[in-house]
N, C-alpha and C positions, 0 to 999 in steps of 0.2 A: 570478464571485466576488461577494458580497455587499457592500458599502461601509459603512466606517466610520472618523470621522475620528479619529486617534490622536494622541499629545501630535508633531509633527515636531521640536519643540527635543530631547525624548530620544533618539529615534533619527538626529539628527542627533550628538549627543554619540556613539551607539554608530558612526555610520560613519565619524567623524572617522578611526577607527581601522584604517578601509582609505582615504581620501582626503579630501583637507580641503573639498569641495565638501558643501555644505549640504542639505537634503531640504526640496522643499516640497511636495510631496505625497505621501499615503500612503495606503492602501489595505489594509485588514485582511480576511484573508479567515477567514468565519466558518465554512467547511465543513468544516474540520478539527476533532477533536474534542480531541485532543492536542498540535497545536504554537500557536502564535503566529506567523503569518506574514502581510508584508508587502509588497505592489507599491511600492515609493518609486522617485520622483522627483527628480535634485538640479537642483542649479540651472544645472549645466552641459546639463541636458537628457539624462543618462543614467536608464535606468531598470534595476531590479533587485530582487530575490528578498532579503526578510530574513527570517530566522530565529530565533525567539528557541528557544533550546536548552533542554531540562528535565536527563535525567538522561543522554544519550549522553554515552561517551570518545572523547578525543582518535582513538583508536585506532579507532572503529566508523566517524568522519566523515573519514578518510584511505582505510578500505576502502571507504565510500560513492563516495569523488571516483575510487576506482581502476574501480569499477564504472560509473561516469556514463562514465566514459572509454571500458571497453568497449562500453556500449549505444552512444554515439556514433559509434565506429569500425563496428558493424555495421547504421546505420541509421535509429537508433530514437531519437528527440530525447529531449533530458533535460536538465534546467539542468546546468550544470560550477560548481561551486564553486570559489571566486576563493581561493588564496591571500593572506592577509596576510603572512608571512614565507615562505621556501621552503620548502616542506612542512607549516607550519599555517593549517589552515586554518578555525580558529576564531580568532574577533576574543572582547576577554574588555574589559567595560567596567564596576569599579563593583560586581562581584561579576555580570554580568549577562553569559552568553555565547551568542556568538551565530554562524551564518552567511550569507555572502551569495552569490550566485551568479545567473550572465546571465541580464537577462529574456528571456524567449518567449511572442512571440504567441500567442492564441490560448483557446479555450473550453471550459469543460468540454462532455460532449455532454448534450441533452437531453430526444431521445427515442431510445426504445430500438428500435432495427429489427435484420433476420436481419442484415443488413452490417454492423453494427456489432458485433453479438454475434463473427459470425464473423472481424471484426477482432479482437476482444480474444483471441483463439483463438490467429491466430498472431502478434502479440505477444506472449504469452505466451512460445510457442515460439520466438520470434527471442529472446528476455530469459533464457532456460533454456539456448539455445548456447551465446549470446556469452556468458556468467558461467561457465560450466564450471568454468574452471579460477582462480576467485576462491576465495581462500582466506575464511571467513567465520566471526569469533570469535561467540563465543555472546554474547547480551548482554541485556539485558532489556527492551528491546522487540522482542522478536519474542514475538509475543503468542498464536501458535497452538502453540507447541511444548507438549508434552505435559504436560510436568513441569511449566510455567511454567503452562499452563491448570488442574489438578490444585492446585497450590498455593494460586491466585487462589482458584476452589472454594470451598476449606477453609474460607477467610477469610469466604465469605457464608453468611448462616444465615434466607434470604427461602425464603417460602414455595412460588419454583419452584425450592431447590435439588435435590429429588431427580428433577424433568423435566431439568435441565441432564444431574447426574449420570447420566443412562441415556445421553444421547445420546453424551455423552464417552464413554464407558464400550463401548458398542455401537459407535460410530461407530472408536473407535482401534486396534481391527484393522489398520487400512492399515498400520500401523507396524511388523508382525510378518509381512507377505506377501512381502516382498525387493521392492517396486516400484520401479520407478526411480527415482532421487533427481536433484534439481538444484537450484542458488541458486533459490530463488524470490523472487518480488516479497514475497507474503504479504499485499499489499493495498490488489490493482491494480482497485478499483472507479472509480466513475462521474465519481468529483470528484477523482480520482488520476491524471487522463488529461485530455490536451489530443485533441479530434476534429475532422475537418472532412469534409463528404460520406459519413459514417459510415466514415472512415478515423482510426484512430489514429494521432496526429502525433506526442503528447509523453507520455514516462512523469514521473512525480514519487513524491517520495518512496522513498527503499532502505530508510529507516532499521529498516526490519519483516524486513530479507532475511538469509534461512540455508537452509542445507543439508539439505533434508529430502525426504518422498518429494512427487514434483513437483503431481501430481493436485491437493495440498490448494490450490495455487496453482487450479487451475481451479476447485475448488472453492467459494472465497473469492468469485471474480473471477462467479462464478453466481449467489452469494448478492443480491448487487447490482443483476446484472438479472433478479432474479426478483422482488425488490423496488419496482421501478421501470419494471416493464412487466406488462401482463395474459397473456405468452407462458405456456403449458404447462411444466410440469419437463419432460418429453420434448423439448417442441420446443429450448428454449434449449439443452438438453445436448447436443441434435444440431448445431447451430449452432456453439455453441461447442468441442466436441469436433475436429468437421469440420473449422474453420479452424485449429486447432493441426496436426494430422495436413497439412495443404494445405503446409507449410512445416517442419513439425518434422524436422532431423537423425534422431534417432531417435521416430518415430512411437507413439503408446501403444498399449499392450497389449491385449490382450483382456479381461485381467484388470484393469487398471484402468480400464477400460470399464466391467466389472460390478460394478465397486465404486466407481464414481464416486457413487453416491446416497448410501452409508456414509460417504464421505468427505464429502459436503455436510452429512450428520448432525452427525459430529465439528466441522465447522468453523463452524456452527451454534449447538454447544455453544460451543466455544470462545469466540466473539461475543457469545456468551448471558453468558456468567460475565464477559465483560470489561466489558459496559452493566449486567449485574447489582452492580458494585462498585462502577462509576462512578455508580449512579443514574440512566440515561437511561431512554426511556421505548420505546427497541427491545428490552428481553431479552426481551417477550413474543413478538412476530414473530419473531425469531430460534429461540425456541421450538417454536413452530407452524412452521415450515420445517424446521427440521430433523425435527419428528414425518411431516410429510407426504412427508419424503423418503424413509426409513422405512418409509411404507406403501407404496411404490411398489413 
């Protein structure tokens, strides 16, 4: 994570509100592009995960802590989110809400190899069992759902919206084949994941997860190290496909095999219109990945 010093008297006001111990040091991690989050320090020598919150409910960050609990029971680390009272577990200071939750050791990873890839594979597929049976309100960050990506769209009027448009558009078939659906991550890339030995230790972040067909998860999870490595579309699909099937319950299809490129199309797009509204300077490579997937 990247360092940067923050005010610690504010965030010590916001922890007051889980324990009267003080914070003196912090740690703002800049790789996020949407939350505010924090490594603090208090002065009893504990450390922990702060969160400052945008637009989630009460109700999305109770099925979050339901879900941290299943990845935990079957293996797969993930900070747990601490109650303030029993059952909330958002802290609210000053108009300013927020959460906290255990720290955990550890790195994001930072080059990309076959063992790595083919970790993120069946992770994937251990985080697709264990949720099964998570019930998952719709909510507005989950930012590949169809309807949600279609409406962002509308809203931009830059000169790549008709390259976005085709790839959404070509690419959302997957949605009308019956393929298998599960909780997915929805956006389980490079700086979302604790590794060591090109082993995944830790997931972060649920707040993107819903119920949809499962692929777009691999999908997402491909964009990133395609981004981030000089590997082949082929090779990393193989990689990555490979190590979900090594561990997955029920193993993927033939058909979502052959439509996994479609589905890197779509999610592509979707990533495209979400940096196109935001103003980052990825919609263009988002772009180009999703055409090049397309051609294959």
């Amino acid at each position: 994570m990247s360092q940067e010093s923050p005010d610690t008297v504010w965030l010590t006001t916001l922890f007051h509100a889980y324990a009267p111990s003080n914070v003196v040091e912090a740690i703002r991690s800049t790789e996020t592009f949407t939350n505010e989050v924090y490594d603090i320090t208090t002065t009893d020598g504990q450390r922990y995960f702060l969160k400052i919150l945008k637009n989630q409910l009460p109700e999305a960050i109770a099925t979050e802590a339901t879900m941290q609990q299943h990845l935990r029971a079957s293996g797969i680390g993930t900070p747990q989110y601490l109650a303030f009272t029993p059952d909330n577990y958002i802290g609210a200071v000053e108009g300013t809400r927020f959460i906290l939750s255990e720290y955990i050791a550890g790195e994001s990873p930072k080059v990309v190899t076959p063992n790595l890839i083919r970790s993120f594979g069946s992770t994937l597929a251990r985080l697709h069992d264990s949720l099964q049976d998570v019930e998952i309100a719709a909510n507005t960050m989950q930012w590949l759902n169809p309807e949600r990506v279609q409406h962002d769209l509308e809203g931009f009027n830059g000169s790549a919206k008709a390259s976005i448009q085709k790839l959404v558009d070509t690419g959302k078939v997957i949605f009308d084949l019956n393929l298998p659906q599960a909780v997915i991550h929805g956006d389980l890339w490079l700086s979302n994941v604790f590794a060591k030995d090109d082993e995944i230790t830790t997931v972060f972040d649920l707040e993107t997860a819903e119920r949809t067909v499962r692929i777009i998860d691999l999908a997402r999870t491909y964009t990133s190290l395609k981004f981030n490595s000089e590997y082949l579309l082929h090779d990393i699909a193989t990689y990555l496909l490979d190590g979900y099937d090594t561990v997955a319950v029920r193993p993927l299809t033939r058909l979502e095999r052959a439509k996994f490129a479609t589905a890197i199309a779509y999610v592509c797009g979707g990533c495209a219109t979400w940096h196109a509204i935001h103003g980052t300077r990825y919609m263009e490579p988002y772009v180009a990945l999703g055409e090049e997937a397309l051609s294959t």
